[in-house]
N, CA, C and O of each residue as an XYZ file, in Angstrom:
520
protein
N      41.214    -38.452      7.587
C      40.393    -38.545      6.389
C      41.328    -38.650      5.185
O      42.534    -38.414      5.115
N      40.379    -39.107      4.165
C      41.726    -39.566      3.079
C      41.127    -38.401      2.049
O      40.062    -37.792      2.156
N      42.013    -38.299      1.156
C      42.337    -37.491     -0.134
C      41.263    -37.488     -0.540
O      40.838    -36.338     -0.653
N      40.357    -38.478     -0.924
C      39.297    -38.981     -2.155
C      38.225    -38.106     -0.908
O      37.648    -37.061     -1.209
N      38.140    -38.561      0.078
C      37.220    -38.180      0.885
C      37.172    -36.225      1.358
O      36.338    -35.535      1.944
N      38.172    -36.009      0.894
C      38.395    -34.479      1.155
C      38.125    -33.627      0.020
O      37.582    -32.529     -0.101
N      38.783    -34.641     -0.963
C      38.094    -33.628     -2.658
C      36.426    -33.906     -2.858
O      35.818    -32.963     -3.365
N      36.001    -34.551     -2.669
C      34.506    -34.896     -1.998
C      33.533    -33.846     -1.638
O      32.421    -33.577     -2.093
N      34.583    -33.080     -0.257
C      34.116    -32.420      0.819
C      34.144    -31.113     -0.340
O      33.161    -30.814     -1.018
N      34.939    -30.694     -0.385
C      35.261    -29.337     -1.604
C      34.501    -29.579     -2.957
O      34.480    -28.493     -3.535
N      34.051    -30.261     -3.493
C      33.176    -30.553     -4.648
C      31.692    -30.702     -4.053
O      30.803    -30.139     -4.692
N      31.371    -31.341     -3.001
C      29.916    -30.567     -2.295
C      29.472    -29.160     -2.170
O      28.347    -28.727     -2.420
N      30.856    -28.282     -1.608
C      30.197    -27.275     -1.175
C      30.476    -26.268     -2.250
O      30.197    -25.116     -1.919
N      30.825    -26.381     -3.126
C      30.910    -25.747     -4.717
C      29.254    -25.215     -4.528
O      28.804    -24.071     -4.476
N      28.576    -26.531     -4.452
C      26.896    -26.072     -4.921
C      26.380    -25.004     -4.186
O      25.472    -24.363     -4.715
N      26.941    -24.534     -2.588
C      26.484    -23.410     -2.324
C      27.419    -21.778     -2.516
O      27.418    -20.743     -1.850
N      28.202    -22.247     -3.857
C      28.964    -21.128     -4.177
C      28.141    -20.062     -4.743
O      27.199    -20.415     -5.453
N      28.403    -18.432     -4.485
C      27.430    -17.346     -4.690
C      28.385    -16.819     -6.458
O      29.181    -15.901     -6.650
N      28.147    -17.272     -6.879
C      28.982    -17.132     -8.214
C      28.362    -16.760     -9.617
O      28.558    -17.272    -10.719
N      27.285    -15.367     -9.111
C      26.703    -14.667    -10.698
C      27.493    -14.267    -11.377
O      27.147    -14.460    -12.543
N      28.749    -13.617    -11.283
C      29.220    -12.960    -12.286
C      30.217    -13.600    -13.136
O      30.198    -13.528    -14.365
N      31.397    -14.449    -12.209
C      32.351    -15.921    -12.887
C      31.482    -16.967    -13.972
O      31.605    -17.238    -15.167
N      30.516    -17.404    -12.845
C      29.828    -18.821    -12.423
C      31.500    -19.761    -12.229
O      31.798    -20.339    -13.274
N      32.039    -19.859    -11.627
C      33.539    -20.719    -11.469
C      33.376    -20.619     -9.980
O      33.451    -19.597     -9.298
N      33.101    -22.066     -9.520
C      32.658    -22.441     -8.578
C      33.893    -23.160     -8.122
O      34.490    -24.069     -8.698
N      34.265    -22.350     -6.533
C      35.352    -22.958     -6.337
C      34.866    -23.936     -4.269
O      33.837    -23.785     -3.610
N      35.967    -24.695     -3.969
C      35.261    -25.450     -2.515
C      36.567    -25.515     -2.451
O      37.494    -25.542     -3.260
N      36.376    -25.543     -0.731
C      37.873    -25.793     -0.116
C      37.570    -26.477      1.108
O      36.700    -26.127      1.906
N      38.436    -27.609      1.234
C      38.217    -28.643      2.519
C      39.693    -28.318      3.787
O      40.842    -28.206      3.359
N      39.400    -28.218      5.173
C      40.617    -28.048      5.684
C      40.512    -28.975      6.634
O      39.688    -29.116      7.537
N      41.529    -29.642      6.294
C      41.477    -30.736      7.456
C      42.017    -29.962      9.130
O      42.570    -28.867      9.239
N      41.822    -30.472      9.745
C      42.685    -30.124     11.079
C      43.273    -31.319     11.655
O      42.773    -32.437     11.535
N      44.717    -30.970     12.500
C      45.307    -32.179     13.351
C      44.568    -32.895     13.559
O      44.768    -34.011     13.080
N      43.229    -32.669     14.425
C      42.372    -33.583     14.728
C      41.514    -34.505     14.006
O      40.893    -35.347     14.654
N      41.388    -34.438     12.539
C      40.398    -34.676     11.842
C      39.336    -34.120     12.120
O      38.444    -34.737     12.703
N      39.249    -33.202     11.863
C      37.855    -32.312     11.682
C      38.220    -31.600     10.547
O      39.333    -31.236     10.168
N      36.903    -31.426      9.968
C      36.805    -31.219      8.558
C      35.892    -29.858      8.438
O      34.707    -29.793      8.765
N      36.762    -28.672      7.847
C      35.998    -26.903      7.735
C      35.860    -27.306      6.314
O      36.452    -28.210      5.726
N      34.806    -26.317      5.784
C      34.548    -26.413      4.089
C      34.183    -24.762      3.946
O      33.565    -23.954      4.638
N      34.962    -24.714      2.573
C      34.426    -22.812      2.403
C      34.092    -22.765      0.838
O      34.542    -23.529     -0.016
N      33.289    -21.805      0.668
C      33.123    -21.934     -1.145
C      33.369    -20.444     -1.293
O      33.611    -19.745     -0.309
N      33.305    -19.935     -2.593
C      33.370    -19.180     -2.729
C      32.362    -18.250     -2.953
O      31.403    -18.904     -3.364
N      31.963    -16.653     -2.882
C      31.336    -15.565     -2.829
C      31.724    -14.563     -3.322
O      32.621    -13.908     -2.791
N      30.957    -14.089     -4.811
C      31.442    -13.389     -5.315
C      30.300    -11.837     -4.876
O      29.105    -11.864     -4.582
N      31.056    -10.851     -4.964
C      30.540    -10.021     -5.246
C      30.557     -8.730     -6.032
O      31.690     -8.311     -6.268
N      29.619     -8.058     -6.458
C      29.834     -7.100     -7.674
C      30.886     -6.245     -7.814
O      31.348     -5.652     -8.789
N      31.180     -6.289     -6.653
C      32.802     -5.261     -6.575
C      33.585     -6.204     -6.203
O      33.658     -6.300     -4.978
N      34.438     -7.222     -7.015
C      34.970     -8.206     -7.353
C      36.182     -8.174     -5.821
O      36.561     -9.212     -5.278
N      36.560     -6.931     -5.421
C      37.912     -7.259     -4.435
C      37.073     -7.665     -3.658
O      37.468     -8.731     -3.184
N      35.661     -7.244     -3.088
C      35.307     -7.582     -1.533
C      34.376     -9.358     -1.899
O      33.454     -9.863     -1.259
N      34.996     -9.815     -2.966
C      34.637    -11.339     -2.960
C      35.320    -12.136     -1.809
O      36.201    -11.631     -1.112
N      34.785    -13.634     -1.622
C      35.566    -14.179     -0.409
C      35.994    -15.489     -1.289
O      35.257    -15.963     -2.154
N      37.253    -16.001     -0.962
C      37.511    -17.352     -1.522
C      37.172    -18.300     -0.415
O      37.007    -18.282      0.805
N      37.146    -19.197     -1.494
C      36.491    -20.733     -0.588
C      37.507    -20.860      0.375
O      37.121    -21.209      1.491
N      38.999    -20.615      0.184
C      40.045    -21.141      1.071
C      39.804    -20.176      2.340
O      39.923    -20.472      3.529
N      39.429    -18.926      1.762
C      39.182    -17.594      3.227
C      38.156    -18.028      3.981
O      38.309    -18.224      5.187
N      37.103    -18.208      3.418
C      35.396    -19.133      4.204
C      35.791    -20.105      5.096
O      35.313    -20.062      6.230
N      36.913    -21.354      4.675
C      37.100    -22.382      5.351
C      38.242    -22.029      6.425
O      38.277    -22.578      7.526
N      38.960    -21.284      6.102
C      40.005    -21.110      7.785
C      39.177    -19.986      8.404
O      39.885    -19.732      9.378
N      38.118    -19.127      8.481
C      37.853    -18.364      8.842
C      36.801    -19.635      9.942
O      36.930    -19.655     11.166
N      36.104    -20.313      9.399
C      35.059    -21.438      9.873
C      36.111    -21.473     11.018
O      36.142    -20.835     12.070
N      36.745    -22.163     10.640
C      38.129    -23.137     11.197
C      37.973    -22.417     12.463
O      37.111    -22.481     13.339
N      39.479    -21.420     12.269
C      39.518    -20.360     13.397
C      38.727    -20.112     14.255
O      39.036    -20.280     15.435
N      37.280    -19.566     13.823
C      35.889    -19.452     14.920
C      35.589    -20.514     15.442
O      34.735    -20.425     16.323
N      36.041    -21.657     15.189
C      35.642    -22.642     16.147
C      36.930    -23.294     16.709
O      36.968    -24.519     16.588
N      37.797    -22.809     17.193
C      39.190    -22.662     18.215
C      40.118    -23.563     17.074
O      41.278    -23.408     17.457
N      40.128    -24.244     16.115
C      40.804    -25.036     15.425
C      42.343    -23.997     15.468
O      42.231    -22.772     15.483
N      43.603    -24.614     15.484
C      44.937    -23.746     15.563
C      45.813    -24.373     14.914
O      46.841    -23.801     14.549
N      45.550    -25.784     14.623
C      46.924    -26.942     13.992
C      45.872    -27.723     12.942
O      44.862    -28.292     13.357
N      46.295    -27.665     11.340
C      46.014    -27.672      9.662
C      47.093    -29.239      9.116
O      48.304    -29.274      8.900
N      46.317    -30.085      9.055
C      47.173    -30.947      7.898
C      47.167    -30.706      6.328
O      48.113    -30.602      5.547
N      46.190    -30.667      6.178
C      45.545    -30.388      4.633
C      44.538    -29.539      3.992
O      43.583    -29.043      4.590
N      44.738    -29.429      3.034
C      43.783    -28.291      2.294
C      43.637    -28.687      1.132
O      44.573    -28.672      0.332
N      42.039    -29.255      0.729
C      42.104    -29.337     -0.918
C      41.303    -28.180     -1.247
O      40.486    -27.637     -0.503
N      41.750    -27.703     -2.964
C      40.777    -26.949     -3.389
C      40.387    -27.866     -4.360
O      41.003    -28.885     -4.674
N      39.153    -27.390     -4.900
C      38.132    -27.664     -6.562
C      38.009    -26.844     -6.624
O      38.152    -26.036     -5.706
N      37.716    -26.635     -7.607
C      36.937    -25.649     -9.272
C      36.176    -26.489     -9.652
O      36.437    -27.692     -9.660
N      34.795    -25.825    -10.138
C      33.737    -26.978    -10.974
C      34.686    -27.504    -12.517
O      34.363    -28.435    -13.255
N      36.008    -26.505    -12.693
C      36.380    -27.035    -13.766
C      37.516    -27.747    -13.705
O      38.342    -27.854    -14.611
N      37.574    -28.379    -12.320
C      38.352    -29.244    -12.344
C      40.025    -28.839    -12.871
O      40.841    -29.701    -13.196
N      40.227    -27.751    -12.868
C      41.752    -27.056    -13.309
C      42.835    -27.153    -12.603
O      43.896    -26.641    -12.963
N      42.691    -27.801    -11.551
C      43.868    -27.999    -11.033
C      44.374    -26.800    -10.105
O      45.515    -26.657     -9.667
N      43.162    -25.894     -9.885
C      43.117    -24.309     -9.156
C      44.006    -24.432     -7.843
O      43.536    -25.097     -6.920
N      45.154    -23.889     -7.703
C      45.609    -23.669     -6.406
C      45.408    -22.073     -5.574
O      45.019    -21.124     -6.255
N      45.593    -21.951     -4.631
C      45.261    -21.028     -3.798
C      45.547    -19.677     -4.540
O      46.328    -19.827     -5.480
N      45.143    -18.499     -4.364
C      46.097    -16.935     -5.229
C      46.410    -16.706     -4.113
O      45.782    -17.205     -3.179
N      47.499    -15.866     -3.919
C      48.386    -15.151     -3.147
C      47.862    -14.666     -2.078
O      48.486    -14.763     -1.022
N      46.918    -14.196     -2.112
C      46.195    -13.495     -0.718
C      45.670    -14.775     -0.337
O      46.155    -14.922      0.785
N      45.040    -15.699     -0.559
C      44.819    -17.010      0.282
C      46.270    -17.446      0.960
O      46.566    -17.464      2.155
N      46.893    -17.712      0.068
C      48.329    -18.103      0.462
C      48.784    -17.519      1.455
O      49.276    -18.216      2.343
N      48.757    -16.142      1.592
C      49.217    -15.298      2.952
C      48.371    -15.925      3.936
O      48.715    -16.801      4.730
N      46.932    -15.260      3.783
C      46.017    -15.712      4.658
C      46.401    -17.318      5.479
O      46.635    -17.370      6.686
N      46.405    -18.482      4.620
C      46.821    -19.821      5.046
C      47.863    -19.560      6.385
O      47.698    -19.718      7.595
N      49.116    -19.041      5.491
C      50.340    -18.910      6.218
C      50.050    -18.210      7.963
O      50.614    -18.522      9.012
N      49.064    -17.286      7.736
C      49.210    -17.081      9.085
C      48.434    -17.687      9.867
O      48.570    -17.357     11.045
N      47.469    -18.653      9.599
C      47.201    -19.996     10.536
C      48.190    -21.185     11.006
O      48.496    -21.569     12.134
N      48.651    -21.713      9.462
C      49.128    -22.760      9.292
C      50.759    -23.144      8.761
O      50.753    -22.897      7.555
N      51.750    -23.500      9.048
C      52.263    -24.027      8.617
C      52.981    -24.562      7.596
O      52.557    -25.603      7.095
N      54.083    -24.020      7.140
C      55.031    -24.218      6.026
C      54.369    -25.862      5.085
O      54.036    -25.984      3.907
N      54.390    -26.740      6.045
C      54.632    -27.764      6.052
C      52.882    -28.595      5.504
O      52.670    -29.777      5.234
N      51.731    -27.204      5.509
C      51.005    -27.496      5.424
C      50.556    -28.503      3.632
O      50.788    -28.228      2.455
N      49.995    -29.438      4.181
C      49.744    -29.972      1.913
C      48.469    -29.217      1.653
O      47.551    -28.967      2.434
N      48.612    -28.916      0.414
C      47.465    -28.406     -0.444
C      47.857    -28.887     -1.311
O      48.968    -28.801     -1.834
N      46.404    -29.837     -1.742
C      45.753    -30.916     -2.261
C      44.695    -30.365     -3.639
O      43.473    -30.316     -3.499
N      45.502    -29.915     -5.156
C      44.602    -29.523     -6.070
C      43.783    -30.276     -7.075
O      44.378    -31.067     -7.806
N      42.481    -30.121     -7.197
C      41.869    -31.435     -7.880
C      41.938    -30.687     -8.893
O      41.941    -29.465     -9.036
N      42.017    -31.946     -9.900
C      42.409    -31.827    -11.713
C      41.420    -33.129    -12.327
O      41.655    -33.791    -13.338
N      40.603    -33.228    -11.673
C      39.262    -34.483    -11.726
C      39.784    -35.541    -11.872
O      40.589    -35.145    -11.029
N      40.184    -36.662    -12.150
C      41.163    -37.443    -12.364
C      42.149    -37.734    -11.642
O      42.382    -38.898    -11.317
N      42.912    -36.685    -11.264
C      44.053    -36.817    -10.602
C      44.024    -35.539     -9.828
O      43.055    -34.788     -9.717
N      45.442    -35.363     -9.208
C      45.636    -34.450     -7.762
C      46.749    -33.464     -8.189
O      47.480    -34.118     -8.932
N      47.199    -32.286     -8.084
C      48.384    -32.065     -7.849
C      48.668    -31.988     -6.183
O      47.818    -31.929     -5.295
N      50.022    -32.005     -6.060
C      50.341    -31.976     -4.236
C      51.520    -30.668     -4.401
O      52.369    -30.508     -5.279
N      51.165    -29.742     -3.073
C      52.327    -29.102     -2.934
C      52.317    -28.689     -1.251
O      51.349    -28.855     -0.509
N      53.639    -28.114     -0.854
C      53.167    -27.803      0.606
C      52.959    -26.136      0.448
O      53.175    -25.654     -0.664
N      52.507    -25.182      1.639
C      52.138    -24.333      1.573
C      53.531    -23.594      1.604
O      53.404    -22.574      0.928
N      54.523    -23.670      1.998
C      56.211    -23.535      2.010
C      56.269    -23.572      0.424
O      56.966    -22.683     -0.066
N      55.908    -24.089     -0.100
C      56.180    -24.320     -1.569
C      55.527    -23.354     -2.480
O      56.247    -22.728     -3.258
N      53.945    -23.113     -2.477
C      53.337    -22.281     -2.869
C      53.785    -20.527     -2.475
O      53.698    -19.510     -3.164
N      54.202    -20.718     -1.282
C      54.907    -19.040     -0.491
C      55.860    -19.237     -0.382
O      55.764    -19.917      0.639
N      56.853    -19.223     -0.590
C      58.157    -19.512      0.075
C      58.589    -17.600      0.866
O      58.097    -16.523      0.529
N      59.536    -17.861      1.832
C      59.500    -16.237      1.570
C      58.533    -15.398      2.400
O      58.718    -14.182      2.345
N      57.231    -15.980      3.389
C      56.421    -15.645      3.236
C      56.051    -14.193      4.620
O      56.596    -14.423      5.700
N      55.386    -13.142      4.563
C      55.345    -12.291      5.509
C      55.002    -12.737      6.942
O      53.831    -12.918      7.275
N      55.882    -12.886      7.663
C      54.945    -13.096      8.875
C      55.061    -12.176     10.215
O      55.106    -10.960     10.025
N      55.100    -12.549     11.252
C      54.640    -11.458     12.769
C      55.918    -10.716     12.612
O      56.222     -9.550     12.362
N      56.792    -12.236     12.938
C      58.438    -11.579     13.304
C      59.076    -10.454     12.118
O      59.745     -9.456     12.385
N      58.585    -11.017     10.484
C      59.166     -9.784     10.114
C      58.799     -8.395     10.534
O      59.558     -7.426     10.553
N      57.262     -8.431     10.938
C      56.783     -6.913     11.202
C      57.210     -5.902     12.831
O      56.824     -4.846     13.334
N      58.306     -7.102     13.213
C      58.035     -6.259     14.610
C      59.774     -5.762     14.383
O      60.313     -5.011     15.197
């Protein structure tokens, strides 16, 4: 699937974002090796930590349905900001996917590109904990 077609996918599912208290509607598209396409939005809730990000919704999809190997990841914002992942997504990502993974940020107009190695560098994983 191409770029245009993935920021697409993440700007659809904005509309079923649970977002009373922001209203900042965020969508996240994950591609897999295979081309198959997870989508997550975001869910806020009144006690702001136990909110879910769109990027957590969509590898969580992912995962439950055996998916294990990630090419891409776009996010949106309804405001089009150019929103990349926060840190706890970023971890989260990392322990599915791949240094090497792209995340794909829409800025309406245009894209930024980075890999997930880039966004974490550094990042916690199994081997450090054992």
């Amino acid at each position: 699937m191409n770029d245009e077609a993935l920021i697409e996918a993440a700007r659809d599912i904005q509309s079923e974002a649970h977002v009373p208290y922001s209203e900042y509607r965020v969508g996240a598209a994950l591609e897999t090796a295979e081309g198959e396409v997870y989508v997550g939005c975001n869910l806020e809730n009144a006690n702001y930590s136990n909110s879910l990000h769109a990027e957590e919704v969509a590898i969580a999809e992912a995962v439950k349905n055996g998916a294990t190997e990630f090419e891409r990841l776009v996010v949106s914002s309804s405001q089009r900001d150019g929103v990349t992942p926060c840190g706890m997504c970023r971890q989260t990502l990392a322990e599915f996917c791949g240094d090497d993974l792209v995340v794909v940020c829409d800025e309406g107009e245009s894209t930024s590109k980075y890999t997930l190695g880039e966004l974490l560098p550094n990042t916690i994983t199994e081997e450090m904990l054992e």
